[in-house]
PLY file of the C-alpha trace (Angstrom):
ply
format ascii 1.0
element vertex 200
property float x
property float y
property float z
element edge 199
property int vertex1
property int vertex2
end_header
-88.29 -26.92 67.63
-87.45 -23.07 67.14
-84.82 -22.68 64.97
-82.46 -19.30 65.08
-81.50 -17.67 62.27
-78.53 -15.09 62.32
-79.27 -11.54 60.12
-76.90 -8.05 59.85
-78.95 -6.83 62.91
-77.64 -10.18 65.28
-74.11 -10.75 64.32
-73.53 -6.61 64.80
-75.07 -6.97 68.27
-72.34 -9.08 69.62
-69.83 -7.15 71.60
-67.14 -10.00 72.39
-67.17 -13.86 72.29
-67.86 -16.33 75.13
-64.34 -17.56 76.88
-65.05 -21.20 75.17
-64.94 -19.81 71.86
-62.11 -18.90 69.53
-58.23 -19.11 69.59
-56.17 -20.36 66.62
-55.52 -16.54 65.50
-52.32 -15.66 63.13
-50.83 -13.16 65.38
-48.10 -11.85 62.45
-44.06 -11.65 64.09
-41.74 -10.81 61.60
-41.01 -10.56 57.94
-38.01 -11.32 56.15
-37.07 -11.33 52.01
-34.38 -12.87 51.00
-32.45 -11.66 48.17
-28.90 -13.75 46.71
-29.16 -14.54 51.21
-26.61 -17.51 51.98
-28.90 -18.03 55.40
-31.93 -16.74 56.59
-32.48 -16.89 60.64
-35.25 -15.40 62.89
-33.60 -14.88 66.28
-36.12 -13.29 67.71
-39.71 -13.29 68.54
-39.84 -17.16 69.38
-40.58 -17.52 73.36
-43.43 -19.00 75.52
-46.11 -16.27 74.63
-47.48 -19.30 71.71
-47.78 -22.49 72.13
-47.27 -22.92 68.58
-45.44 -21.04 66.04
-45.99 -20.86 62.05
-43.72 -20.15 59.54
-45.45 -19.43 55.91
-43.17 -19.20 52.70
-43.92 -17.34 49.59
-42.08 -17.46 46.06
-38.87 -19.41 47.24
-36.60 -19.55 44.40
-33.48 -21.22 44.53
-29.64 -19.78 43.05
-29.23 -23.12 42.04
-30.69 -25.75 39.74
-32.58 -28.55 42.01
-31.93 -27.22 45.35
-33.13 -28.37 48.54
-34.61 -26.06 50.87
-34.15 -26.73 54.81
-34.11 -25.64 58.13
-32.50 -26.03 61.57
-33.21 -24.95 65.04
-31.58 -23.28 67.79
-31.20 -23.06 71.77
-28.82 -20.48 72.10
-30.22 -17.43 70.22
-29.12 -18.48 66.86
-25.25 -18.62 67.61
-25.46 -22.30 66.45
-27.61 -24.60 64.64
-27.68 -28.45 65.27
-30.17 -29.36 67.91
-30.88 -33.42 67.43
-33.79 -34.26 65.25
-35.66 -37.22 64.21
-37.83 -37.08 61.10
-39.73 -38.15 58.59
-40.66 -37.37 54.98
-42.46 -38.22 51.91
-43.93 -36.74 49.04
-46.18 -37.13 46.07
-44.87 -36.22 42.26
-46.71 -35.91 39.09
-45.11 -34.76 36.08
-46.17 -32.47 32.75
-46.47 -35.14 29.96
-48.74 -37.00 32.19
-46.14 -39.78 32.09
-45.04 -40.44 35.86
-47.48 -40.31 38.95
-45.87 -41.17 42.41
-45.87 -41.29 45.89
-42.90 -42.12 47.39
-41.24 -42.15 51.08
-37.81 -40.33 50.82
-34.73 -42.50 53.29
-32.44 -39.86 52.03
-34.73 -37.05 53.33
-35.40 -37.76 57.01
-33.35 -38.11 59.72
-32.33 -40.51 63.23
-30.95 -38.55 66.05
-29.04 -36.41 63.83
-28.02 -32.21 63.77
-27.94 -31.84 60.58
-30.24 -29.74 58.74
-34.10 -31.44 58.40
-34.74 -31.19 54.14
-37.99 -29.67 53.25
-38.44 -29.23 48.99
-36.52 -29.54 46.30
-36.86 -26.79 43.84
-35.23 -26.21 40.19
-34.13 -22.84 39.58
-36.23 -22.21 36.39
-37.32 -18.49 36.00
-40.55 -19.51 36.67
-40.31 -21.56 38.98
-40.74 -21.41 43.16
-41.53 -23.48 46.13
-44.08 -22.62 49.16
-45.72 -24.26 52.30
-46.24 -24.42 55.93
-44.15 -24.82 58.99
-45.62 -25.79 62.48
-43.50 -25.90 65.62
-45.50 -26.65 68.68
-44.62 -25.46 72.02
-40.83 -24.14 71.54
-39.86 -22.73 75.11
-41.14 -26.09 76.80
-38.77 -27.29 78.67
-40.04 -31.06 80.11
-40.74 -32.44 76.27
-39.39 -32.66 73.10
-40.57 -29.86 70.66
-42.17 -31.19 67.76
-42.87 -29.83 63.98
-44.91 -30.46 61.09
-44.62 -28.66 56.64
-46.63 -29.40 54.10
-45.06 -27.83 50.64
-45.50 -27.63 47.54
-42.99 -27.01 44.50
-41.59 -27.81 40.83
-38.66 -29.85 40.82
-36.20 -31.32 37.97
-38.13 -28.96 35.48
-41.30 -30.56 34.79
-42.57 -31.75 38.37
-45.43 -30.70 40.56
-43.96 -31.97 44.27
-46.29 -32.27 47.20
-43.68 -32.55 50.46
-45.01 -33.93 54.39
-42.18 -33.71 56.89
-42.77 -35.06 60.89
-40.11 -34.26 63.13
-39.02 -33.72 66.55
-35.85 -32.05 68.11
-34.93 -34.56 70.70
-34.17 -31.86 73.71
-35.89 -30.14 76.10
-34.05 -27.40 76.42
-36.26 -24.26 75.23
-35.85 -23.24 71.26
-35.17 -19.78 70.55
-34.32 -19.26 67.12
-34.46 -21.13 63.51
-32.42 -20.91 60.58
-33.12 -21.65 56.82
-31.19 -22.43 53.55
-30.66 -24.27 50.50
-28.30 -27.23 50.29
-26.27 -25.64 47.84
-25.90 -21.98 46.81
-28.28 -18.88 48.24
-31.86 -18.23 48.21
-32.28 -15.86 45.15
-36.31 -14.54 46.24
-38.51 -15.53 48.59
-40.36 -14.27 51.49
-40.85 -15.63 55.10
-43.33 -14.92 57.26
-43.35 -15.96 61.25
-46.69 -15.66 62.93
-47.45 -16.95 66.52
-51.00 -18.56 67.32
-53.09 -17.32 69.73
0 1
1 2
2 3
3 4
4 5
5 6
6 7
7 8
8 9
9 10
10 11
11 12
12 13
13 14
14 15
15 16
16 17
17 18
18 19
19 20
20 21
21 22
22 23
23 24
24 25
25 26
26 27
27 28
28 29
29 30
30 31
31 32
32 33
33 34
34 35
35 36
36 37
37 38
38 39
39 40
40 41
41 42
42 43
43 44
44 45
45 46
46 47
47 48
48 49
49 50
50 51
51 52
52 53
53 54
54 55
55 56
56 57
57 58
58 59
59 60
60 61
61 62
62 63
63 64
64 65
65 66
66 67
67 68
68 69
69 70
70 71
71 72
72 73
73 74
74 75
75 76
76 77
77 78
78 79
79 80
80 81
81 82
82 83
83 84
84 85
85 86
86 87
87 88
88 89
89 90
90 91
91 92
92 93
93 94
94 95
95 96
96 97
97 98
98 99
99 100
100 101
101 102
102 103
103 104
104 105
105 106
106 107
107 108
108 109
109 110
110 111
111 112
112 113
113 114
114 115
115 116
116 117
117 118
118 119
119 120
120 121
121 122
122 123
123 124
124 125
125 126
126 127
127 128
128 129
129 130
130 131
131 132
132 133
133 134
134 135
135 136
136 137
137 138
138 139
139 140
140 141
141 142
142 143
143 144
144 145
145 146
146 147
147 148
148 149
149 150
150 151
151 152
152 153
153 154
154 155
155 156
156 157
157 158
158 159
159 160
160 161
161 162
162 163
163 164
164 165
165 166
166 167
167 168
168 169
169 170
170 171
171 172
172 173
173 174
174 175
175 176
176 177
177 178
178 179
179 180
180 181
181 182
182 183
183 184
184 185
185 186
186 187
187 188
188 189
189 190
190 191
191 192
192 193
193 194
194 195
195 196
196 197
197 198
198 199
């Protein structure tokens, strides 16, 4: 059996990939930074060049104490949010004093054929404290299926909580989706960043 073994001189030989190999590249879109922002949209950028789209937050920090951070789509360029979504959501919690280890499925968090806006994390509004994770939506601009979306998070909630998030949803249309909106519950988002990146 001959076995190969890659060295400096091998890997800089190679001059491009083989057509079966790769994808799944970041491809970065847009950045926005939110700063006392009521609303934070991206109403552009989002068409059929991915198949799947990735939003990435950094440092989210809330105006209020325990805030919930969520989002919404759109079909009409961002002149309205409230396209019908189905969802679900649950999370794992662990606490500072050791005391309290859960995981829990949240009925007040997901949603049945509803427009209103899909709840991601909860975050307190410490100083220190922030909220950050991962938002897929696959295939936006199809227009024969639903479109469907996946976040994992992570933040500190009611002071003295690690929070691990999963949310599963689909927007129940097939109309193509152009834009997407986010916001707390309550009050603005203080900080934060938002990156959009489509994957090739």
């Amino acid at each position: 059996m001959t076995i190969n073994v890659c060295n400096n001189n091998s890997m800089s030989a190679i001059t491009s990939l083989p057509s079966g190999v790769g994808g799944g590249a970041l491809n970065l879109i847009s950045t926005q930074t939110a700063s006392s922002s009521s609303t934070i949209s991206f109403t552009s950028g989002i068409d059929s060049t991915y198949k799947e789209y990735i939003f990435k937050f950094y440092d989210i920090h809330p105006s209020g104490s325990n805030q919930t951070f969520q989002f919404q789509a759109s079909t009409n360029g961002g002149s309205s949010y409230g396209v019908t979504t189905t969802s679900t959501l649950f999370f794992a919690q662990h606490d500072e004093a050791d005391s309290y280890a859960a995981v829990s499925y949240s009925t007040g968090g997901d949603l049945a054929q509803s427009t209103s806006f899909q709840r991601l994390i909860r975050i307190t509004n410490d100083n220190d404290n922030n909220g950050g994770g991962t938002l897929h939506i696959f295939d936006p601009s199809n227009t024969t299926f639903v479109k469907h979306y996946l976040f994992n998070g992570a933040c500190t909630n009611s002071n003295t909580y690690a929070s691990n998030a999963f949310v599963a949803g689909y927007f129940n249309s097939t109309s193509a989706l152009d834009a997407f909106q986010f916001k707390f519950d309550s009050g603005n988002i203080d900080s934060g960043t938002i990156k959009l990146y489509g994957v090739s």
